[in-house]
N, C-alpha and C positions, 0 to 999 in steps of 0.2 A: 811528983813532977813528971810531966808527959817526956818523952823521948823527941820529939820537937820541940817543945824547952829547951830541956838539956842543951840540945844541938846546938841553940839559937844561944845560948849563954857561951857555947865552947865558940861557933863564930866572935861573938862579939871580944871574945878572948884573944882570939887571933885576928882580927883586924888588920891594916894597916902592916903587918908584918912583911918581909918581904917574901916574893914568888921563886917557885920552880920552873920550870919549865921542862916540861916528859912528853918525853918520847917512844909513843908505843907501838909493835907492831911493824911488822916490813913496810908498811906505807909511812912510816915513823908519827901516826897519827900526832895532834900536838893536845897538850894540857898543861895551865900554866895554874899554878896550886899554891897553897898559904904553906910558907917552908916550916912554919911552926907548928900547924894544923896536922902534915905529913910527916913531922916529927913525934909529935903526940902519940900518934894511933900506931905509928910502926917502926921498930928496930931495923930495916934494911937502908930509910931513907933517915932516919937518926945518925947513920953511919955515913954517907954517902953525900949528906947535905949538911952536917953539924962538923963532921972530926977534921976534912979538909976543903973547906971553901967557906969562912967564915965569912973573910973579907969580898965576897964575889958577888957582889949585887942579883943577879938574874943567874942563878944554878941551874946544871942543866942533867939532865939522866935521862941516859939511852936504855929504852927496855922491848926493843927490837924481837925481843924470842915470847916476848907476852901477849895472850889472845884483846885487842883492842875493847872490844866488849864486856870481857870479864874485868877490866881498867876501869870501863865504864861502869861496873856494878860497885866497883872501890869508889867510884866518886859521887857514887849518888849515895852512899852508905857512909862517906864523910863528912855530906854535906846537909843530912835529913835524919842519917842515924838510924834506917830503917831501910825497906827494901819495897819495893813493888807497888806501893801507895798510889802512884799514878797511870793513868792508862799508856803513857807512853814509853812504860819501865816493861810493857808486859813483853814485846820479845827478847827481854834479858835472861827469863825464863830459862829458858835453855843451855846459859851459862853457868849456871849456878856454883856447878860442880867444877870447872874451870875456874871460878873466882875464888873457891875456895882453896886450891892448889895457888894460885894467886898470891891471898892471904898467908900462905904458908911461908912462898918466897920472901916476902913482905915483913915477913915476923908480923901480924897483926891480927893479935889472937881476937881481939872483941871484933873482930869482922867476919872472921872465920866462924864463932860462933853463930852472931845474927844470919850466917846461911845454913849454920846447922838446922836453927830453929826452923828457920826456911822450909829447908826438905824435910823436915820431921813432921811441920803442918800439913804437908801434902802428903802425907804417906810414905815419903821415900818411893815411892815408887817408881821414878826416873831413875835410881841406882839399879834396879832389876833388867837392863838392857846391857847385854856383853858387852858392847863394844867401849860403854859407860865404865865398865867394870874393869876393863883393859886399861883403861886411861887410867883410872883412880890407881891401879898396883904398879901401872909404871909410872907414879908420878908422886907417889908418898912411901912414907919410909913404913916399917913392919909394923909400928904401935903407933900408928896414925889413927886418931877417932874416927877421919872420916873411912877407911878401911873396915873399921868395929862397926861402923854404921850400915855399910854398905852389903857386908856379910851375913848382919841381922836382918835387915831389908829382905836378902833373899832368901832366908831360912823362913821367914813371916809368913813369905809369898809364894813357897819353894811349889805349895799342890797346885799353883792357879798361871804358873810359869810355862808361859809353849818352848818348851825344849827342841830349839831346831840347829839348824846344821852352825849355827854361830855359838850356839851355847857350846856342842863339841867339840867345836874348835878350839873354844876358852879352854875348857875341861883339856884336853889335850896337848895344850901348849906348856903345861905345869906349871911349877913355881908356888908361888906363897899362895895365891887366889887359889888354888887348888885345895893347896894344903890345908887355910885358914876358911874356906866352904866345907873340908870333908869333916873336920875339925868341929864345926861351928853345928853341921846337923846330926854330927854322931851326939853331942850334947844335946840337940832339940826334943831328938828321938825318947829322948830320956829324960826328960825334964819335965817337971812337978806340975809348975804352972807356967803357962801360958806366955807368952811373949807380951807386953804393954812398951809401950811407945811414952808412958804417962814418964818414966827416968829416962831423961836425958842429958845428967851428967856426964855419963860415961863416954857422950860423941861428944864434949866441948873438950876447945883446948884452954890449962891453966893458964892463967890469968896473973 
């Protein structure tokens, strides 16, 4: 069964159920969503639309401090089960890494996933930009995949990388991304075989 299937049976499942109503982003962007469909996929709004507003017709959740965009990559991933299929998905691109920080908030490990597979079809190669790399360590916890991803990424890429005055800065501000780069290439340095991209268990999160 296609991934579009799927989708189209998990709609039809949820029907007629009733709506949220979200609120994303300082402009409080709107999106009004199946409560059962938002309950399925994620543990934060499991909590937040199931434990106390049974009886409240039209639910409401402010998520004010969330990049409107990276919302928008949650709702095109709810409602297709897939990512990027259309030309009008293509400047989502650039969020990716944002939705997946997203998905974390979210509890919504099968989402978080399908953007893993994401950046891993591409090469990872947008994790290789510091300022990328800043946001990923302040914005997940120590044994984050996407962390193990993003460290392998730059170990992959470490001889083909322009090491400029942003990269020093990272280097120099310390902390784990330090630690978990100096960590990650003293092992490369040493290591048997080759880096492959072909295992990608290790950047999903359990399920």
């Amino acid at each position: 069964m296609t991934s579009s299937s799927r989708n189209l049976l998990t709609l039809t499942r949820f029907q007629g159920t009733s709506s949220a109503q979200i609120f994303v982003g300082p402009d409080c962007q709107f999106w009004c969503l199946p409560v059962e469909l938002l309950c399925h996929v994620s543990t934060f709004f499991r909590a937040a639309l199931k434990d106390d507003f049974e009886d409240v017709k039209d639910k409401r959740v402010m998520l004010k401090e969330e990049i409107p965009s990276a919302f928008k990559l949650f709702v095109l991933w709810l409602y297709k089960g897939c990512l990027f299929d259309e030309m009008d998905a293509s400047e989502l691109h650039d969020f990716t890494v944002q939705a997946w920080v997203l998905g974390d908030k979210l509890g919504a490990p099968a989402f978080q996933n399908c953007l893993i597979q994401e950046l891993v079809s591409d090469g990872a190669d947008k994790l290789n930009d510091p300022k990328v790399v800043r946001y990923i360590f302040d914005n997940t916890t120590k044994r984050s995949p996407l962390r193990t991803l993003t460290v392998d990424s730059i170990v992959y890429s470490y001889e083909n990388i322009e090491q400029g005055e942003a990269w020093r800065s990272l280097c120099l501000s310390g902390g784990d991304v330090v630690v978990d780069l100096m960590k990650a290439l003293q092992q490369s340095w040493t290591a048997v075989e080759a880096h492959s991209w072909d295992d990608t268990a290790k950047y999903l999160v359990k399920i």
